[in-house]
C-alpha positions in Angstrom: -8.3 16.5 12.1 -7.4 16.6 8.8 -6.8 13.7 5.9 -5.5 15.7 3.3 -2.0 17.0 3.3 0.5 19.1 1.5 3.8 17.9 0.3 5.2 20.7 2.6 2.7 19.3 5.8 4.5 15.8 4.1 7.9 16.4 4.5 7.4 18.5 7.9 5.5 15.1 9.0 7.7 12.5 8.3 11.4 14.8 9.3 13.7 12.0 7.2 12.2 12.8 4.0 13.7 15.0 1.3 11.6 17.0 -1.5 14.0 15.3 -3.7 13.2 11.5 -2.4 9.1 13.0 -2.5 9.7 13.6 -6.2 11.5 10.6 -6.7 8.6 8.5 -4.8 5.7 10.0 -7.2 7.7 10.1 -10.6 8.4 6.2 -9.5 4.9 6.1 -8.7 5.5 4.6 -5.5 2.8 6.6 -4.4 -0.1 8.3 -6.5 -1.0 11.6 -4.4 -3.7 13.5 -6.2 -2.6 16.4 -8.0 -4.7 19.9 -7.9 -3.9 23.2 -9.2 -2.1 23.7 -5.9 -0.3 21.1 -6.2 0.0 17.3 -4.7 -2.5 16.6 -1.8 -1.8 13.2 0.0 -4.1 11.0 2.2 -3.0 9.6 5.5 -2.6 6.0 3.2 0.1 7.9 1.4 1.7 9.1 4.2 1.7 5.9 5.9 3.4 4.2 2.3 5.7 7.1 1.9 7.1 5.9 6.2 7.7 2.3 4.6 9.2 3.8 1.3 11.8 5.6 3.6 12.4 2.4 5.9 12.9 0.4 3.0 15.1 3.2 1.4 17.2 4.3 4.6 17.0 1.4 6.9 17.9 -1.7 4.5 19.7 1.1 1.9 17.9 0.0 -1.1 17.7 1.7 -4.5 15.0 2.1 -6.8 15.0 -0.6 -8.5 14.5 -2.7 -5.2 11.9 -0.6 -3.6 10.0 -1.3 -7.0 10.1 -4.7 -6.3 9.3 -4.7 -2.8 6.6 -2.5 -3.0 5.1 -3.9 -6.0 5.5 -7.6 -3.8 3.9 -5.8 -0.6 1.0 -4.6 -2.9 0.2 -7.7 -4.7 0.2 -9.4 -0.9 -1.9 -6.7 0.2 -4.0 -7.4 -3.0 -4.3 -11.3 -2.1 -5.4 -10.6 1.4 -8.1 -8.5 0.3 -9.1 -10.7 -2.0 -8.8 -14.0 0.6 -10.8 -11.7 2.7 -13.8 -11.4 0.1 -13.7 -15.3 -0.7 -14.2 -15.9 3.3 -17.2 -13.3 3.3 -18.8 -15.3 0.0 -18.2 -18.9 1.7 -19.0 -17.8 4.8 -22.9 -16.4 3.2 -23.5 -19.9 1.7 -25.1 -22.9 3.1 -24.0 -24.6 5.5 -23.9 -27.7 3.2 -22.0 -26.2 0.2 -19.5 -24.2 2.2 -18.8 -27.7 3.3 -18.7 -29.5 -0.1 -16.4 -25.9 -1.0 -13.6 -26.7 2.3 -13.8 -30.5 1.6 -12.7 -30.0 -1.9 -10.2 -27.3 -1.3 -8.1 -29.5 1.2 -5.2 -31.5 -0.1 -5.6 -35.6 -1.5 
């Protein structure tokens, strides 16, 4: 199994996508595939983006401009999870006292 694709093995993967929209996607750097002599090479991640970018884009019929935002929304969520994620793992490897004092001050008056 492979995790590097072509834009050919791309577009022959996910059937509603055009070269054209592919182009589009990268030049909007929707998605950042990595670029060789032979060309783009994209990673299962990509492929997965590229599945939203064409929901987004033929399902809800938006532009450009609005797949910008939403994907550029979507990533700064993903970004905050990730990051919520890491603060859990840091509270979680303190003592048991602090992590209290930590929770007790985080709640609300």
């Amino acid at each position: 199994m492979t995790n590097s694709f072509s834009e050919d093995q791309v577009i022959a993967t996910i059937t509603r996508l055009t070269r054209p929209q592919l182009t589009g996607f990268i030049q909007a750097e929707f998605i950042r595939p990595h670029q060789t002599a032979a060309g783009y090479t994209f990673q299962r991640i990509d492929i997965a983006r590229i599945e939203l970018l064409c929901d987004l884009s033929h399902d809800l019929d938006l532009d450009e401009t609005a797949l910008g935002v939403v994907i550029s929304l979507l990533d700064q969520l993903h970004s905050a999870r990730q990051e919520r994620a890491a603060l859990t793992r840091a509270l979680a490897a303190l003592p048991p006292d602090l992590h209290a004092q930590i929770i007790a001050a985080m709640m609300p008056p």
